[in-house]
C-alpha positions in Angstrom: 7.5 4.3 -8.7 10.9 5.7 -8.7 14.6 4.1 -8.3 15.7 6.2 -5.6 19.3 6.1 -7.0 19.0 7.0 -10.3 15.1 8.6 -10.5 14.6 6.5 -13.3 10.7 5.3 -13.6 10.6 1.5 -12.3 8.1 -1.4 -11.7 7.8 -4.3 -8.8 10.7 -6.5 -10.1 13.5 -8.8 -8.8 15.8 -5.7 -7.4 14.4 -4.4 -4.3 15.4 -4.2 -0.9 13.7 -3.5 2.6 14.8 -0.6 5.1 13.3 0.9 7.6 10.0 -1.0 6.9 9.3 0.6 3.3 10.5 -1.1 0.2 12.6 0.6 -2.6 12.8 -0.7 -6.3 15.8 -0.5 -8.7 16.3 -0.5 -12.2 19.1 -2.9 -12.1 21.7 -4.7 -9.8 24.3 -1.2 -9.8 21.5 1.2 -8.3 20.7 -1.8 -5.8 24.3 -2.0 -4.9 25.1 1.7 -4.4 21.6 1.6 -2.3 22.8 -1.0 -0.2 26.3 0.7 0.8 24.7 4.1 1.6 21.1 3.4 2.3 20.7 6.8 4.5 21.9 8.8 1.5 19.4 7.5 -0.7 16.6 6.8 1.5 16.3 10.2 2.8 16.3 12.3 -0.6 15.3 10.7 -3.5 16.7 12.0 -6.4 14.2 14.3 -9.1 13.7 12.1 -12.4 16.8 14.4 -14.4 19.0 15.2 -11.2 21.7 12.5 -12.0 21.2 12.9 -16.1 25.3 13.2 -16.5 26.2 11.1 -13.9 27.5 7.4 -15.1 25.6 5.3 -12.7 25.7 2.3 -14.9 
């Protein structure tokens, strides 16, 4: 599955949160935290696996 913050390729692990009855899975605690203060944003649009490649998420 993806991280729907930074498209990186993730597994079931200890960062994950529930909205809107689905689940979403995060590489680590900063794509969590930007999930969790615009959830809309991400949960809508996912982003491709290279669409955020310059940005400096963490």
């Amino acid at each position: 599955m993806m991280d729907p913050v930074c498209g990186k390729e993730v597994e079931q692990g200890k960062y994950m949160v529930s909205y809107k009855k689905r689940r979403y899975y995060f590489c680590g605690i900063t794509c969590e935290t930007m999930f969790k203060r615009k959830p809309d944003e991400f949960a809508a649009s996912p982003p491709g696996p290279n669409e955020n490649a310059g940005a400096k998420l963490h």
